[in-house]
N, C-alpha and C positions, 0 to 999 in steps of 0.2 A: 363678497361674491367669490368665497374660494372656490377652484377648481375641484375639488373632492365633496363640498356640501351640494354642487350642484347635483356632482354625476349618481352621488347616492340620497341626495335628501329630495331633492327638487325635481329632477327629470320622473323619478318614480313615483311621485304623489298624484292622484289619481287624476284630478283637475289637467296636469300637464297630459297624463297619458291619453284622454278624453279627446282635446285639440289633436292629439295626432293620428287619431283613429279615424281609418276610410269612409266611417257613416257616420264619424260626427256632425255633419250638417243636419240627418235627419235628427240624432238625439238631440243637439241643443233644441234647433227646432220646434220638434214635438214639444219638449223636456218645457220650454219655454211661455209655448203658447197656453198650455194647460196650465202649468203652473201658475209661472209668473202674470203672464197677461190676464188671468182671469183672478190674481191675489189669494190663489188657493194653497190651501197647506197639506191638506189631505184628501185624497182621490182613492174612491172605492175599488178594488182587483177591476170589477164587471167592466163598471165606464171605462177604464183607462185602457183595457185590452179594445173593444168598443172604438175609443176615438184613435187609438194606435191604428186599430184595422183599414182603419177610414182615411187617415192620412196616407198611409200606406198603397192604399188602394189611390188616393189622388196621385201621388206622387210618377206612381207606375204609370197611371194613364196620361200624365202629361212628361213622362222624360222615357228614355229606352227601356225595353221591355228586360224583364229579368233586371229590375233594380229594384236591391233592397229582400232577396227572395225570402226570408227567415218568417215568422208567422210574427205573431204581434208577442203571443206570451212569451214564445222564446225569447225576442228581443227584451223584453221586461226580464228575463230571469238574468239573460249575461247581464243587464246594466244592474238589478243589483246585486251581482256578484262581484261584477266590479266596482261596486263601491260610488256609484252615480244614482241611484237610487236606494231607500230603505222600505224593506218589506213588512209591515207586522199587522198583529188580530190586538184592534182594541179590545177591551175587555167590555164595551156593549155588543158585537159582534160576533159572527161567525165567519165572515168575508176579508179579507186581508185587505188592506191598505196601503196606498203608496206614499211616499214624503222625497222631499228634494234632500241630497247630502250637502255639505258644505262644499264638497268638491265640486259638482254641479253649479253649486250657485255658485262658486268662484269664477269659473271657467264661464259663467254667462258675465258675469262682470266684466271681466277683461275685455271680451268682446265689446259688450258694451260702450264700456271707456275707448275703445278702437275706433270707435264711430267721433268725425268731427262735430264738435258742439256746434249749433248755427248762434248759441249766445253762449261767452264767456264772461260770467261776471268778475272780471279781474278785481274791480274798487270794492267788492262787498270778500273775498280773497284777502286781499291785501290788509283792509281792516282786522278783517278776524285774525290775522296771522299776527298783528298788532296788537288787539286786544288779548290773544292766548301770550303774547311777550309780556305782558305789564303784568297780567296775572301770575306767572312764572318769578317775574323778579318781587311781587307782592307775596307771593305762597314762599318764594326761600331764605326769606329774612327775619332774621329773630329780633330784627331792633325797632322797637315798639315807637321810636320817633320814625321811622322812617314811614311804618304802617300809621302812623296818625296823619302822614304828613299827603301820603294817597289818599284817605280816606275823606282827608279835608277837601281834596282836591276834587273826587266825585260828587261829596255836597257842595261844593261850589257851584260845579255844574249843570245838579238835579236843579239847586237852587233856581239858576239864571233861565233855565228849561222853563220853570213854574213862572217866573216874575212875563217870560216870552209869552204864556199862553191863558195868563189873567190879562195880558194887556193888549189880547187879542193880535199878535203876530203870532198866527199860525202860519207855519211854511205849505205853500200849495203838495201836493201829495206828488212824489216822484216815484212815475209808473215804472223806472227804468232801475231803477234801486228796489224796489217791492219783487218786478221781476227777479233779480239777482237773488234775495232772498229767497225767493221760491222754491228757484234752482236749487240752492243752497243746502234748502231744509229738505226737498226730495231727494238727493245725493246723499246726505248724511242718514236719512231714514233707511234706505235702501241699505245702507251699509251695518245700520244700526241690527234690520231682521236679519243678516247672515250672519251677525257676532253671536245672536238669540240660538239661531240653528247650530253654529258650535260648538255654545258653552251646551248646548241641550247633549248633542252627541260625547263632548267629553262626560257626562255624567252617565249617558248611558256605557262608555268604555270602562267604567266603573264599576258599574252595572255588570256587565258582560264579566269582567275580572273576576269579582266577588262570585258570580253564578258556576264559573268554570274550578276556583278554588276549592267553592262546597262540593263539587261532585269529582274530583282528584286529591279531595287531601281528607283525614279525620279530625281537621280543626275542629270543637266543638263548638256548640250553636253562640255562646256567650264568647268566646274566643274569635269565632267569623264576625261577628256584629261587632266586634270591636276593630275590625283591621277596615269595615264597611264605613266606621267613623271616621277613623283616620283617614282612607280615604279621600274621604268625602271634607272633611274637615283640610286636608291639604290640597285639593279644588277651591273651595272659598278663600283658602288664606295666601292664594299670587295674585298676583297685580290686578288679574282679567278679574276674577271670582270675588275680588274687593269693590272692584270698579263696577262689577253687575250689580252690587248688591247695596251702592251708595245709589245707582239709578234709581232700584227698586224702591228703597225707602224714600226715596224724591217725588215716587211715583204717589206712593201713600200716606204723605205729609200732608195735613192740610193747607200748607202753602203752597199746594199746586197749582190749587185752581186760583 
C-alpha cells in the first residue's frame, strides 16, 4: 500500500473515480439493474436509452425536482467516455450496443461485499483455505515419496468413503454445509465473469494498439501481423492468460462432464 501507487495508480482508475461521483447512485443503479440483475451482457443503444429515460423519469418523480436533469443519451455517452461503459456495432448490426467495463463491475462488487452477509459459511472457508494449503505443499515438491505418500493417503480415504457407502452408512444430508457451498460456488462464479470481462478488454487493448499503429506508422502488413502475434502471444503467456487457458481446456476435456 505505498503512498505514490495509491495517489497515482489507484485513486485514478475508473472503478475508484465512479464511487465518488455525485450520480453515482443513479449509474450503479441503473448500471446494475439491467445488467447485472437481469444476467445480461449486451443491451441494444434503443432499449437502454428507453429504460435510462424511464428510470430517470421515476427517480425525478419520487425525489426533488431538477434531479439528475442530463437526458438519458447524454448520460450514456459521459459514462462511456469515462470508461463505465463500452460502446460498439456488432458486426450483425447497424445499432450500437452497450456492455459493462471491468471498472463497473468492480465498483458493483465492492459494494456488494459492503452489504452484511446474513450467512457466513466460515467451516466450508476454512476447509478450502485447508485444502488450497495441502495442494500447495503437494504442487511444490519434487520428492516423488513424499507425493506417493499424499496420494496414498487420499486412496485411503476414497477407500473408507466406498467401504462407508456399500455398507449402507450414509451420512444424513447437511442442509447447512450444502448451503455454505452454495454461497461458495455463487461468490466464486460472480467473480469468475469479471475475470472473463477483463481478460476480454485486455485483448481488445491490443486490439486498439495494433489499429492505431497501422494507421500512424508505415509498418508493413507482414511486419504489423507480427508485432499483433507477439502481442497476443505475450497476453497468453502471464499468469492470468495461462490460467484462462488451463480453465478453457478443462472446459473441453472430456472429463468434464
Amino acid at each position: 500500500m505505498d503512498h505514490f501507487y495509491i495517489k497515482n495508480v489507484v485513486l485514478p482508475h475508473p472503478a475508484i473515480r465512479l464511487l465518488k461521483l455525485d450520480n453515482a447512485p443513479l449509474i450503479i443503479s441503473f448500471l446494475h439493474q439491467e445488467f447485472k440483475s437481469t444476467n445480461r451482457i449486451d443491451i441494444p443503444n434503443a432499449e437502454l436509452v428507453q429504460k435510462l429515460s424511464d428510470y430517470l423519469y421515476y427517480l425525478r418523480e419520487n425525489n426533488e425536482e431538477g434531479l439528475y436533469p442530463d437526458t438519458a443519451p447524454s448520460y450514456l455517452d459521459k459514462w462511456t467516455a469515462d470508461g463505465l461503459l463500452r460502446k460498439y456495432y456488432p458486426a450483425s448490426s447497424d445499432e450500437p450496443v452497450f456492455q459493462l467495463t471491468p471498472a463497473s463491475e468492480k465498483a458493483m462488487d465492492w459494494i456488494k461485499d459492503l452489504n452484511r452477509e446474513e450467512f457466513i459459511g466460515t467451516e466450508s472457508r476454512l476447509l478450502r483455505i485447508y485444502t488450497i494449503l495441502k495442494e500447495i505443499a503437494y504442487q511444490s515438491t519434487d520428492d516423488p515419496k513424499k507425493k506417493l505418500k499424499e496420494l496414498n493417503r487420499q486412496k485411503k480415504e476414497i477407500e473408507r468413503e466406498i467401504e462407508k457407502v456399500k455398507a449402507g452408512r450414509v451420512e444424513d444430508r447437511n442442509e447447512r454445509k450444502i448451503k455454505e457451498l452454495y454461497f461458495e460456488v455463487h461468490n466464486t462464479a460472480r467473480k469468475l465473469l469479471a475475470d472473463f470481462r477483463q481478460i476480454e478488454y485486455n485483448f481488445r487493448d491490443i486490439d486498439q494498439a495494433v489499429r492505431e499503429k497501422q494507421v500512424n506508422s508505415n509498418l508493413k502488413k507482414g511486419r504489423l501481423l507480427d508485432e499483433v502475434f507477439k502481442a497476443s502471444d505475450l497476453l497468453w503467456n502471464t499468469d492470468q492468460g495461462k490460467s484462462f487457458l488451463a480453465f478453457w481446456e478443462f472446459l473441453l476435456s472430456k472429463q468434464t462432464g
